[in-house]
N, CA, C and O of each residue as an XYZ file, in Angstrom:
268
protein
N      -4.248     -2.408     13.934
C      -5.242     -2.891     13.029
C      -5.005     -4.341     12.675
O      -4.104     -5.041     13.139
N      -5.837     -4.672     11.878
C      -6.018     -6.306     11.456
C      -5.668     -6.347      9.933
O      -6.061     -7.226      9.166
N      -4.983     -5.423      9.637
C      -4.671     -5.555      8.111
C      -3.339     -5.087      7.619
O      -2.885     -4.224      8.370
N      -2.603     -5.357      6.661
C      -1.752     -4.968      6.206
C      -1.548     -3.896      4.795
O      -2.385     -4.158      3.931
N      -0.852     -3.058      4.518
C      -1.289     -2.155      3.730
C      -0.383     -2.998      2.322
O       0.588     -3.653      2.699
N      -0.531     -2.998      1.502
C       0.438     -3.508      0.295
C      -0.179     -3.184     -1.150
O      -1.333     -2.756     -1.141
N       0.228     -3.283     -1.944
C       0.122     -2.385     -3.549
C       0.678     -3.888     -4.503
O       1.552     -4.696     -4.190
N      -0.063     -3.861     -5.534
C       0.019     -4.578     -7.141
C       0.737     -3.537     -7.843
O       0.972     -3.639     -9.047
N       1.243     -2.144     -6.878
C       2.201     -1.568     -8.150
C       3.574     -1.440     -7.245
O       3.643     -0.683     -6.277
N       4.508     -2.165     -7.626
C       5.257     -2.055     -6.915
C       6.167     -1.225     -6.793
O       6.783     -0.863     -5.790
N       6.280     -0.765     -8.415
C       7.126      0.503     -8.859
C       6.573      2.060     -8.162
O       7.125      3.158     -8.228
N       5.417      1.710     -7.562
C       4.786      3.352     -7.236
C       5.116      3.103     -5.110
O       4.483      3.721     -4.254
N       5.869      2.404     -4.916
C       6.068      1.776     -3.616
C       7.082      3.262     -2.863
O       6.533      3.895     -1.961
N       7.931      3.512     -3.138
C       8.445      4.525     -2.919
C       8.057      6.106     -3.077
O       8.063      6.981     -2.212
N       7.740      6.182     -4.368
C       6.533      7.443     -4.283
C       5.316      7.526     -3.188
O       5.224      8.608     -2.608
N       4.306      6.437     -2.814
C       3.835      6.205     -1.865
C       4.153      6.104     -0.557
O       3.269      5.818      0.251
N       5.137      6.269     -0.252
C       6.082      6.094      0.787
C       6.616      7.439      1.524
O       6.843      7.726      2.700
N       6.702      8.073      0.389
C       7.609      9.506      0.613
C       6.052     10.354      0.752
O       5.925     11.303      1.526
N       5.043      9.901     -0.026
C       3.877     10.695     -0.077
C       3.385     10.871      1.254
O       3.132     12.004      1.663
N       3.213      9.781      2.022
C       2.375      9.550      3.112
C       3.175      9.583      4.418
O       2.703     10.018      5.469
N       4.695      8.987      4.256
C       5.075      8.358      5.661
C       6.546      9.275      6.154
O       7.150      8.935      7.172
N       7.047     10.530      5.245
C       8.203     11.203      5.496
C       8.337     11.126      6.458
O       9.383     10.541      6.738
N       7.313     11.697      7.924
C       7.414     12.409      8.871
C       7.533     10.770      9.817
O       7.644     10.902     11.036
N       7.513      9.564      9.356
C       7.626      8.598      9.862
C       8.977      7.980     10.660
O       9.894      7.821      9.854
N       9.315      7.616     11.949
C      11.119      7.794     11.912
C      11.102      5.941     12.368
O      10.294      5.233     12.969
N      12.507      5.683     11.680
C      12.948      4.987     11.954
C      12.746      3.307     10.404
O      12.232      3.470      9.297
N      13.182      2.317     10.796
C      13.457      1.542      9.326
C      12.348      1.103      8.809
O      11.360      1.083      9.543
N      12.235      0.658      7.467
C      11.025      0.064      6.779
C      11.114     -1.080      6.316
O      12.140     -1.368      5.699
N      10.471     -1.681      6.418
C      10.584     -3.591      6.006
C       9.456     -3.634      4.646
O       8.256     -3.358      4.640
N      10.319     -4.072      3.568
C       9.213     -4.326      2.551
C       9.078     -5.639      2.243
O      10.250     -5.931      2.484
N       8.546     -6.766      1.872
C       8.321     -7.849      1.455
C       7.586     -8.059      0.441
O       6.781     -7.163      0.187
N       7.601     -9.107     -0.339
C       7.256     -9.827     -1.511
C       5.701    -10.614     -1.330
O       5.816    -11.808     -1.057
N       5.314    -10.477     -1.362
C       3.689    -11.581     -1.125
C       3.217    -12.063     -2.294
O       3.186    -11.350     -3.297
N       2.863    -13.134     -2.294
C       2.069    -13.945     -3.363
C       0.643    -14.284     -2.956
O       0.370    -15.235     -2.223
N      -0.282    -13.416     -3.497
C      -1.627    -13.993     -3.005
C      -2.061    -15.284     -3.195
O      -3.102    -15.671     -2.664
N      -1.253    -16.134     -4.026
C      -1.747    -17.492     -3.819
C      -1.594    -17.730     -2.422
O      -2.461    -17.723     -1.549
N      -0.195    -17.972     -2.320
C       0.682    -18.392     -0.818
C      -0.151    -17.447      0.401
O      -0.380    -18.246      1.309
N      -0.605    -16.303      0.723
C      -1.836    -15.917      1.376
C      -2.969    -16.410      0.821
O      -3.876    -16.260      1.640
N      -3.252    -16.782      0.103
C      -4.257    -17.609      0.227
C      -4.119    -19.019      0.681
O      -5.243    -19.466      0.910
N      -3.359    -19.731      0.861
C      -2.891    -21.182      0.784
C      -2.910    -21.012      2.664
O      -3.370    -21.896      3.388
N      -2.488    -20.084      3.036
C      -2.942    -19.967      4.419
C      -4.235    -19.343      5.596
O      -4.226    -19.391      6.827
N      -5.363    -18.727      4.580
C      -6.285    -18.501      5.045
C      -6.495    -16.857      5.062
O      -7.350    -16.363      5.797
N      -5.654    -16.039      4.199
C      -5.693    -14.489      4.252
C      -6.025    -14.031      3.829
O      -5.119    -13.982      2.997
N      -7.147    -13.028      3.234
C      -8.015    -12.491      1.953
C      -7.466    -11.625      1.735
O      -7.257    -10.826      2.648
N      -7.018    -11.395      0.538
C      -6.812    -10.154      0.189
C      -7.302     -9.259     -0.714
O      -7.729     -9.731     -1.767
N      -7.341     -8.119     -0.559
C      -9.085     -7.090     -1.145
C      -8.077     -5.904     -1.932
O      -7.036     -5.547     -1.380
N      -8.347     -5.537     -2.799
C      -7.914     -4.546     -4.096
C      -8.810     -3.207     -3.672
O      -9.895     -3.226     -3.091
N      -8.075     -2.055     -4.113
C      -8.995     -0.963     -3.456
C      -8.338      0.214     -3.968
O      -7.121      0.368     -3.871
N      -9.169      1.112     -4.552
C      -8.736      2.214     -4.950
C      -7.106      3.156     -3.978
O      -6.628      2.648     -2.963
N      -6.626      4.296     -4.494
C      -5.794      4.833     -3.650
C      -7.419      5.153     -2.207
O      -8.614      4.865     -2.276
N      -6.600      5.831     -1.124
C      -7.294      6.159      0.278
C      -6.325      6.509      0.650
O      -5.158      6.138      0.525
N      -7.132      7.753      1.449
C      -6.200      9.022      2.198
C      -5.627      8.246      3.488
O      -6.129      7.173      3.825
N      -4.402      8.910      4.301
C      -3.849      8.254      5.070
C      -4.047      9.552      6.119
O      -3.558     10.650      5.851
N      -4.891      9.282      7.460
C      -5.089     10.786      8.544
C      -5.984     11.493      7.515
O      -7.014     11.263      6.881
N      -4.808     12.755      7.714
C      -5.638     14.158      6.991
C      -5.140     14.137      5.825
O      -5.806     14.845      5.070
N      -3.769     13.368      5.044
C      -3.174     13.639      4.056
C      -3.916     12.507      2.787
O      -3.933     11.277      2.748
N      -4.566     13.701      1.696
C      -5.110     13.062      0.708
C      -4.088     12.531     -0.287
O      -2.939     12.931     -0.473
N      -5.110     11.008     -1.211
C      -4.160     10.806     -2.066
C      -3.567     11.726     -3.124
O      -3.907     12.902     -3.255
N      -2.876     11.254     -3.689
C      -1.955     12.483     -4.966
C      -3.049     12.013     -6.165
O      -3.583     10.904     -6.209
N      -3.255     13.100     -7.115
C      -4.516     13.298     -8.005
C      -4.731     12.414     -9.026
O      -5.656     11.999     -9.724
N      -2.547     12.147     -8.738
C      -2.722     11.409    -10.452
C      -2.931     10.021    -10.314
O      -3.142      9.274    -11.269
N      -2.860      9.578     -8.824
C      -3.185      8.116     -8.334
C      -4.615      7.753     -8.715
O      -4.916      6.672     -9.221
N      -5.358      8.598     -8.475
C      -7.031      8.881     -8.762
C      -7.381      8.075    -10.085
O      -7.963      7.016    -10.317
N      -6.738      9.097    -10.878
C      -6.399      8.667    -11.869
C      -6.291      7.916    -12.832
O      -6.852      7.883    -13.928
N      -5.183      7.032    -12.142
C      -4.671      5.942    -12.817
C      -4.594      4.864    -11.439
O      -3.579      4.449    -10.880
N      -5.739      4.636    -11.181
C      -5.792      3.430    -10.004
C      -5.634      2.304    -10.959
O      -5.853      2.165    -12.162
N      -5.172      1.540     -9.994
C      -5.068      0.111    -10.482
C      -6.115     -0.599    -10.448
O      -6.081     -1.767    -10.834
């Protein structure tokens, strides 16, 4: 794809992680982004409710309490 997946909550980064990607093998790279600094290079970045990942829906209380 042409996009990158990333969260404004950073504390829910690991819960999200374990939610969606268990069955996932091998290491994970997390990084820091500043949407200015993507912006300062030409990258939009778009805010968006939780969204299911495959067949596995989001968790209820994300619904919830979206950001």
């Amino acid at each position: 794809g042409q996009f990158t997946h990333a969260t404004a909550v950073p504390q829910r980064l690991i819960e999200t992680a374990n939610h969606f990607y268990t069955a996932t093998k091998g290491d994970w790279i997390c990084l820091q982004l500043s949407r200015k600094a993507l912006e300062k290079v030409g990258i939009i970045t778009k805010d968006e409710g939780p969204l299911p990942v495959g067949d596995k829906d989001v968790s209820s209380t994300w619904v919830n309490n979206a950001v």
